[in-house]
C-alpha positions, 0 to 999 in steps of 0.5 A: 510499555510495548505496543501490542497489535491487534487482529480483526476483520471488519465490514466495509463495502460489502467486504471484509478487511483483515486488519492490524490496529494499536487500539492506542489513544491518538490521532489515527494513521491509516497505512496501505501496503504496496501490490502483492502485499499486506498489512504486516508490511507496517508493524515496526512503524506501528510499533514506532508510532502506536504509543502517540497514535492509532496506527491502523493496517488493512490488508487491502482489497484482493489481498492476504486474508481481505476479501477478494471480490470479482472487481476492477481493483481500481484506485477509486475503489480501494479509496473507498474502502479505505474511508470505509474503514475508517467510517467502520471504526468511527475515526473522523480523519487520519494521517494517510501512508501509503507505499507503491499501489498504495500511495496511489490509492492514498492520492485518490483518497486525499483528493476525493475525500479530502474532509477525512485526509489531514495529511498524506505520504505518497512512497515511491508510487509513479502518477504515469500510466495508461490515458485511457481506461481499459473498458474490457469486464473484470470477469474478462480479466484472466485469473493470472498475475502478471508477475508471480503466474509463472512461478511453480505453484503451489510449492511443495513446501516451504523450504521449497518456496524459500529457495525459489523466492530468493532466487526470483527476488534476491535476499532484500526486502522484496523477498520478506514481502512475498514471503509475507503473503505464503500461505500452506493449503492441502494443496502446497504452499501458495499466495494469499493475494488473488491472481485476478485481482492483482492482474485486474488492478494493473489492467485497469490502471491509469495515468493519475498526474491529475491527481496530485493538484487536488490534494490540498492537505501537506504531503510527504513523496518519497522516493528511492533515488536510484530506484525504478519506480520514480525517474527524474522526470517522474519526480520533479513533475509529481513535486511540482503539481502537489501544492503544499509538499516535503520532497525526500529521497531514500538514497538507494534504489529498494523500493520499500523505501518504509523498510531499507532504513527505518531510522531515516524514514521514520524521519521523514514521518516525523517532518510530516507530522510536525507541519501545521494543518 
């Protein structure tokens, strides 16, 4: 029987989060989409797994139809929703996914948290960043991403927003994850996420290698062998202090390494699954 997915906002932290959930009987696996994203990033996989699991999809923080408070948008902040979640839906513990700024906040769950988080997945996120925390206030932050605050905003229409993203962002996956977070206004087509968060999440970012050996659960890192976001040094720091690890590649460089083959990724899942706890 198909797996259907199930749409909801729930109370967490004095937010509310959209969410996908399978509703399923299982164990739980909670997945955190990458910067600019949202939850539907996930649907195959829950469809993939929501016959054995409890697949759970949030649309985090400052992003798609959550809410998007005036915060710093800090890892710690979005591991806390994302125990949150799981202590408003009454799971115990879950199998953790997180892609690009997720994995991050995945890693700071895990570490933090670490009775809720049996086992984690860590995709093609880099621990490097800045030593020091910005200490400037997040109402100082400007309203502006860095990176889409000089598109055309908001597009006239849809058609328009098309051409323009797929000449921005190519024809790949990158181009189906923005589209993802259009939405049409009276105004124009624009972005579901907040500007300020997105820009408040990079400003206040650090270096996170520190992390990684307080993750005491298995861990599956993924990264995309050609990629930009995991160089060698990169990699091998990151196997190295993560203590009971699987370490695989996606053999090309696209970053939505969930995405660019399915099949194989979805293999690494499984390993990940399989280990003992």
């Amino acid at each position: 029987m198909p797996v259907s997915i199930f749409r909801k906002k729930v109370a967490v932290n004095e937010i509310e989060l959209f969410v996908l959930d399978t509703q399923t009987q299982g164990p739980a696996i909670l997945c955190l989409h990458g910067r600019w994203g949202r939850g539907e990033t996930w649907a195959d996989l829950m469809r993939r797994y929501g016959d054995r699991y409890r697949v759970i999809a949030p649309d985090q923080r400052g992003h798609g139809l959550s809410g998007k408070p005036l915060s710093r948008y800090t890892a710690e902040e979005m591991a806390a929703d994302a125990i949150g979640l799981l202590d408003a839906l009454g799971i115990e513990s879950c199998v953790l996914v997180g892609h690009s700024m997720g994995a991050q906040n995945a890693a700071y769950a895990a570490a933090l948290y670490p009775r809720r988080i049996r086992k984690v997945a860590l995709l093609d996120k880099t621990p490097a960043g800045p030593a020091v925390r910005l200490d400037t206030p997040p109402e100082q932050i400007p309203d502006l991403d860095p990176l889409t605050g000089s598109w055309p905003l908001p597009f006239t229409d849809r058609a328009q927003a098309r051409r323009f993203m797929r000449e921005e962002l190519g024809s790949g996956h990158g181009f189906d994850y923005f589209m993802n977070s259009l939405v049409e206004t009276p105004e124009g087509y624009r972005m579901m996420f907040s500007g300020r968060a997105m820009a408040a999440n990079i400003a206040y970012n650090v270096d996170w290698y520190g992390i990684l050996p307080q993750i005491a659960c298995p861990a599956l890192l993924v990264r995309a062998r050609t990629g930009e976001s995991m160089p060698d040094d990169v990699w091998e720091k990151a196997q190295s202090l993560l203590g009971d690890c699987i370490s695989r590649e996606m053999p090309d460089s696209d970053h939505n390494v969930h995405l660019s083959d399915p099949e194989k990724f979805y293999g690494f899942v499984d390993e990940l699954l399989e280990l003992e706890e």
